[in-house]
VOGU-3710 file (C-alpha; in Angstrom, 3 decimals, decimal comma):
1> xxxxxxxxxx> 133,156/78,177/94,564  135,966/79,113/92,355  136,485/82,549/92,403  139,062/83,219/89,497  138,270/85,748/87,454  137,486/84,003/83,685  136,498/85,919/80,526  136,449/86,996/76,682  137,309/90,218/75,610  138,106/91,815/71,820
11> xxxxxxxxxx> 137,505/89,745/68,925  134,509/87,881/67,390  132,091/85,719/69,770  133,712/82,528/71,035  131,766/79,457/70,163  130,457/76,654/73,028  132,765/74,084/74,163  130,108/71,382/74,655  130,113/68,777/71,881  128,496/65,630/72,276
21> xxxxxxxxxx> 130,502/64,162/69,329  133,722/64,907/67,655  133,428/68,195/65,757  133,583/67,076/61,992  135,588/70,523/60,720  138,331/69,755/63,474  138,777/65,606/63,080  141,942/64,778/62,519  143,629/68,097/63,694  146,956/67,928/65,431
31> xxxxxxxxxx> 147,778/70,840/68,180  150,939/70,863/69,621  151,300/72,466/73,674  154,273/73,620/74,933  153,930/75,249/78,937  156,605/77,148/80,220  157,378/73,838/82,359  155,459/70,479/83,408  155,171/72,181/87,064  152,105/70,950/88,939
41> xxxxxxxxxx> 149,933/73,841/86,949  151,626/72,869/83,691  150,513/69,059/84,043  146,880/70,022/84,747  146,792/72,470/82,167  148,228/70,062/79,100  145,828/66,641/80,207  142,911/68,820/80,470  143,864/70,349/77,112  144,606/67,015/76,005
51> xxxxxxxxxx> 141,518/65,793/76,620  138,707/68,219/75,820  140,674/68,735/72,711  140,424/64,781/71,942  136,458/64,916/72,495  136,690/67,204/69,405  138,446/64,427/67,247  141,967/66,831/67,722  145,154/64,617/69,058  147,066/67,330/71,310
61> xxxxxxxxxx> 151,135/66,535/72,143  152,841/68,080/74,957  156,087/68,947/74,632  157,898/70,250/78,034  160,988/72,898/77,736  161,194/72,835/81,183  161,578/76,440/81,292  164,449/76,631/78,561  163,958/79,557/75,996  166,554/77,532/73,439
71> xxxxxxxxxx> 164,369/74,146/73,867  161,080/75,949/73,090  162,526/77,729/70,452  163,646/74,670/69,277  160,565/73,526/68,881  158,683/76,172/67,546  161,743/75,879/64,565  160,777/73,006/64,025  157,120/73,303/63,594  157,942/76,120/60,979
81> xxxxxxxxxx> 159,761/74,068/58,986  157,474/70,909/58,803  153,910/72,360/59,464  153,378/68,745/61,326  150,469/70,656/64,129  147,428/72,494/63,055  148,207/74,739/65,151  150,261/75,384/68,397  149,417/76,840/72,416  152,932/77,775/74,073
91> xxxxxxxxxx> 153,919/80,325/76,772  156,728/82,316/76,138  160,164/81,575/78,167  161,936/84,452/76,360  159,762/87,295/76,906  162,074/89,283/75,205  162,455/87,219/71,544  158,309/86,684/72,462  157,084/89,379/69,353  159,562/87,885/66,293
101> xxxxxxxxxx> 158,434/84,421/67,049  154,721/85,356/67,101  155,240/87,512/64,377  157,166/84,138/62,448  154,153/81,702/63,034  151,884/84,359/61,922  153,791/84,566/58,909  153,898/80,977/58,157  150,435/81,683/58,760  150,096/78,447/61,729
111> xxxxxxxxxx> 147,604/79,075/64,253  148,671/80,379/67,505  147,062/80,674/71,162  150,051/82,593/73,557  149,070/81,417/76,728  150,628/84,646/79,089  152,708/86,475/76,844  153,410/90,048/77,570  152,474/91,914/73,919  154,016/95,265/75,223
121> xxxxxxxxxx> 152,319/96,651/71,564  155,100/94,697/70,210  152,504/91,933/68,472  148,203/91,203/68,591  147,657/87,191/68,532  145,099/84,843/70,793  146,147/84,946/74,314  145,293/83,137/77,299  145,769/86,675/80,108  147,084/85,994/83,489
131> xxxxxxxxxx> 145,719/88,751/86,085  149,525/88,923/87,327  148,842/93,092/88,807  146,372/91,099/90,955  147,625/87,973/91,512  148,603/87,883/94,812  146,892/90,741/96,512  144,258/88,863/97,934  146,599/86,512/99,515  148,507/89,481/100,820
141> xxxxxxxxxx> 145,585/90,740/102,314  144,417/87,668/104,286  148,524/87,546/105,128  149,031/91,143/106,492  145,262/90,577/107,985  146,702/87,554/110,354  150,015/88,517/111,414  147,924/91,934/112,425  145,960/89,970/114,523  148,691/87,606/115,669
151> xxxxxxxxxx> 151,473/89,834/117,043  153,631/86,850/118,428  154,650/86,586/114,878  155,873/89,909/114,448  154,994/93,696/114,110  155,243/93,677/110,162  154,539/91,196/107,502  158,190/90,887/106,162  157,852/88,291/103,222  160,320/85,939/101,720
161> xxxxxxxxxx> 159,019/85,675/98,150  160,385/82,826/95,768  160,471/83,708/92,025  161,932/81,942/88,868  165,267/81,961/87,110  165,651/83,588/84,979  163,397/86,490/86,791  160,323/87,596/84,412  158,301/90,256/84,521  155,183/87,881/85,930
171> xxxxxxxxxx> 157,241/86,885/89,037  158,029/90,731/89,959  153,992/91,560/89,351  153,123/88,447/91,529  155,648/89,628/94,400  154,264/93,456/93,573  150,807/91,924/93,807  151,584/90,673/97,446  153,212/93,280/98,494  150,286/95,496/97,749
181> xxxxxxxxxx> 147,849/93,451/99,496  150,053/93,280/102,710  150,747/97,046/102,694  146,514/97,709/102,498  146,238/96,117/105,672  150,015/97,068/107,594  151,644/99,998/105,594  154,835/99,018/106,957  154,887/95,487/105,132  158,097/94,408/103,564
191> xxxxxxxxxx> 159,622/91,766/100,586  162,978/91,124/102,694  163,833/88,797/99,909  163,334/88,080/96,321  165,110/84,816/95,026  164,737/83,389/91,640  164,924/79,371/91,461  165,322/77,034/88,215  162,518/74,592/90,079  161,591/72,895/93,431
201> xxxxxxxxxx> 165,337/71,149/94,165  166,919/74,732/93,682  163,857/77,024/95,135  164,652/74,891/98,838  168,699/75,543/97,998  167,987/78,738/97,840  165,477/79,019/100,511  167,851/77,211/102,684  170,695/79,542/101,714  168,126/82,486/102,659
211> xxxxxxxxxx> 167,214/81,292/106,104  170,571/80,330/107,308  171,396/84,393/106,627  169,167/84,716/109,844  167,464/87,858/108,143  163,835/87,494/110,002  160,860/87,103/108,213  157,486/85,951/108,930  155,128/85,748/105,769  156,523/83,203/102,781
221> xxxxxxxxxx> 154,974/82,967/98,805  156,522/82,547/95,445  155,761/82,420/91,694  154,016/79,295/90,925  154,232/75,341/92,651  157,942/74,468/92,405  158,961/77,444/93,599  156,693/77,726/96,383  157,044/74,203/97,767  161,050/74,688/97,284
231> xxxxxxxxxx> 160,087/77,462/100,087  157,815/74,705/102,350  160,434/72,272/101,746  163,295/74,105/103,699  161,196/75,587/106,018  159,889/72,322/106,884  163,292/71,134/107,121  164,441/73,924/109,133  161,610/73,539/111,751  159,963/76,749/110,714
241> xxxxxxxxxx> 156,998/75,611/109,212  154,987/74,385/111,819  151,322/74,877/113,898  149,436/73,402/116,744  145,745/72,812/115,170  146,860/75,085/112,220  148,300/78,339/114,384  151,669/78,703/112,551  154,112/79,423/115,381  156,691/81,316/113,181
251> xxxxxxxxxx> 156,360/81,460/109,660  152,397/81,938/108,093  153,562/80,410/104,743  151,565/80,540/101,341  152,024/78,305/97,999  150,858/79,516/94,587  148,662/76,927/92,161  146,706/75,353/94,751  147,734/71,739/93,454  147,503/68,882/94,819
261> xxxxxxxxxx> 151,070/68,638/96,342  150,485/72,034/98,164  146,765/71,153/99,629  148,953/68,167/101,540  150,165/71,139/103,910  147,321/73,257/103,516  144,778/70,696/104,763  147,186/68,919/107,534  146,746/70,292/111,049  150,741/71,087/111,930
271> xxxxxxxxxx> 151,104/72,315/108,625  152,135/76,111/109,074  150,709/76,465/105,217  147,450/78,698/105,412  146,878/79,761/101,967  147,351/78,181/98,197  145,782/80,618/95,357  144,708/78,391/93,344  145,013/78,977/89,763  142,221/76,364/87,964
281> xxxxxxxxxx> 144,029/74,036/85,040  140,630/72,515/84,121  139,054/75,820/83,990  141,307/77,634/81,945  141,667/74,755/79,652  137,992/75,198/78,952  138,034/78,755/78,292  141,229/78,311/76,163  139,540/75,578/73,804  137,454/77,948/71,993
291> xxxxxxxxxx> 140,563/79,789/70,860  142,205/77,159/69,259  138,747/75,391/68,036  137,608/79,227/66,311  141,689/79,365/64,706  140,890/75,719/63,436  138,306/76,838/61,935  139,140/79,934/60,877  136,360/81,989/62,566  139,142/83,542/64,922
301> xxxxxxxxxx> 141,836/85,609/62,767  145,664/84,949/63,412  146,575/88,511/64,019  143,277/88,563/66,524  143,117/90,368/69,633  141,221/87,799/71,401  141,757/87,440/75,037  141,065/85,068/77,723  141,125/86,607/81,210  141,628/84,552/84,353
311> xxxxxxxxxx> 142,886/85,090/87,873  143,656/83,357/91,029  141,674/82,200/93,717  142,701/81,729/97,496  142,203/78,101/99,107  142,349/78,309/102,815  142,784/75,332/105,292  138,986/75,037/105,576  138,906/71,987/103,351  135,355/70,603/103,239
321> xxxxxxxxxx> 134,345/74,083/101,732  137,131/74,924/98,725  137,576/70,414/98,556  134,554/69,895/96,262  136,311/72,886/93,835  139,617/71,111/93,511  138,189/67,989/93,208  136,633/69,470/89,439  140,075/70,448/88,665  142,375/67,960/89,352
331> xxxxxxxxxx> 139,872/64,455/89,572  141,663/62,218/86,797  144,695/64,200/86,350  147,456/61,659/86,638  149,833/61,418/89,172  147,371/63,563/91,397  145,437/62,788/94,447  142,875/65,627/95,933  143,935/64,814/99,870  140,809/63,899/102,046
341> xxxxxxxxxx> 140,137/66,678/104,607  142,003/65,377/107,832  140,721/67,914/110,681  137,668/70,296/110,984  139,478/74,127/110,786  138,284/75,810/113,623  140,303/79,315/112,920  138,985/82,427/111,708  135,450/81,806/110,247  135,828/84,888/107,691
351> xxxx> 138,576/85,278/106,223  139,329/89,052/104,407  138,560/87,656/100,921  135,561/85,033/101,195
//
């Protein structure tokens, strides 16, 4: 029962993704994918990409800047130069340099899907549209809703939130997002502290670094996997993260992808991690196909404004419900195991956002 929000909007009609044989305008295609990193998201995204774009007779290559603006722009230089891809799906890094180097593939005239790029006005190509304004309210409601209900954990939800580094504007929406969502249920909700982290190793440095302060907090969530389980990592290691048949007894800690990695705490008993949104690779690979199959073949303009819409969806520990949806999404993906559901969750039977 995924409940991400998924959808077209501007442009011409989108054609099917369902081919029962290689589509004979796209064999031999080459499209080259570039994420903003190979975080948990990131590796979903790119083999499910991979893959439906193989069952059209397209070979897809991955290459991973691991969140460096000069290594993706590196890349992209490249690409200009030699025209080796048929056409290219990246994120930006460098929101700021994001317009000249859409506006420098357009004028090369390569085929472009910009998976989450902020246009600003500044430029009008295929995109792949985060909901970031509403990423995290829903988790911030079910949050604010619990600690309301639980006052041994405090009067206010005061959050520890655990961007990326460089900060961009999607981490301050997310933490905006969540801040929202608390504040609709407990007004006097806080964000006690906003770090930025260049991956997991450095998110728990700096989580460590933040709970050693003894600044108290009570609510934890960050921008995307690494960063998040940086944050579980350190509060595991601290002591802070745990619960007696899943009743955190200090922190109520959230993750943000819903991968695999993440559903280890969320589905473990004396795990103090209650919510993961999930945000679907498999999903959003399949609404992004159609993008770069219509630019292949030219029914889908360079310049289009073309959008895919998606959003985020909140897992909660009640694993033989929200199981059978991550299953879809991550069955296959290497490196990945869906964990079985190890207890029966006998906490709140409706949750604020069902």
């Amino acid at each position: 029962m995924l409940l991400a929000v998924v959808g077209f909007s501007g442009g011409p009609a989108v054609a099917s993704t369902k081919h029962e044989v290689p589509n004979a305008q796209l064999a031999g295609k080459t499209v080259l994918l570039i994420p903003y990193w190979l975080d948990n998201f990131g590796i979903g995204f790119t083999h499910w990409m991979t893959a439906l774009l193989k069952a059209e007779g397209v070979t897809a290559t991955t290459i991973n800047p691991n969140a460096v603006a000069s290594a993706e722009l590196s890349a992209i230089t490249t690409e200009l130069a030699s025209h080796k891809y048929s056409a290219i799906v990246w994120e930006p890094i460098d929101e700021n340099a994001a317009a000249t180097t859409v506006k420098q593939l357009q004028a090369a005239k390569i085929p472009q899907v910009v998976f989450q790029g902020v246009q600003n006005g500044q430029w009008s190509a295929p995109d792949v549209n985060l909901d970031e304004t509403h990423s995290l309210t829903n988790a911030g409601v079910i949050a604010a809703t619990y600690i309301k209900s639980h006052p041994s954990l405090g009067s206010a939800p005061l959050a520890a939130f655990m961007g990326v580094y460089p900060q961009n504007t999607a981490c301050i929406e997310r933490m905006n997002s969540l801040l929202d969502g608390m504040r609709s249920v407990m007004p006097n909700a806080k964000v006690v502290y906003f770090g930025s982290a260049d991956g997991e190793a450095d998110a728990t440095t700096k989580m460590t670094d933040f709970i050693d302060t003894h600044k108290a907090f009570n609510v934890t969530d960050g921008c995307g996997s690494a960063s998040t389980l940086g944050v579980v990592n350190a509060l595991n290691a601290a002591g802070m993260a745990t619960a007696v048949n899943k009743v955190p007894q200090k922190i109520f800690v959230m993750t943000q992808d819903g991968t695999p990695p993440e559903l280890q705490y969320l589905w473990n008993k004396d795990s103090a991690l209650m919510v993961s949104s999930l945000l679907p690779p498999k999903t959003i690979a399949q609404q992004t196909l159609p993008l770069v199959n219509g630019l292949l073949q030219g029914t889908i303009a360079l310049g289009s404004s073309v959008t895919v819409n998606v959003g985020w969806s909140p897992l909660t520990p009640d694993c033989a419900k929200y199981r059978p949806d991550v299953l879809q999404q991550f069955a296959g993906v290497k490196g990945f195991t869906v964990p079985q559901c190890s207890f029966t969750y006998t906490g709140p039977v409706t949750w604020p956002i069902s």
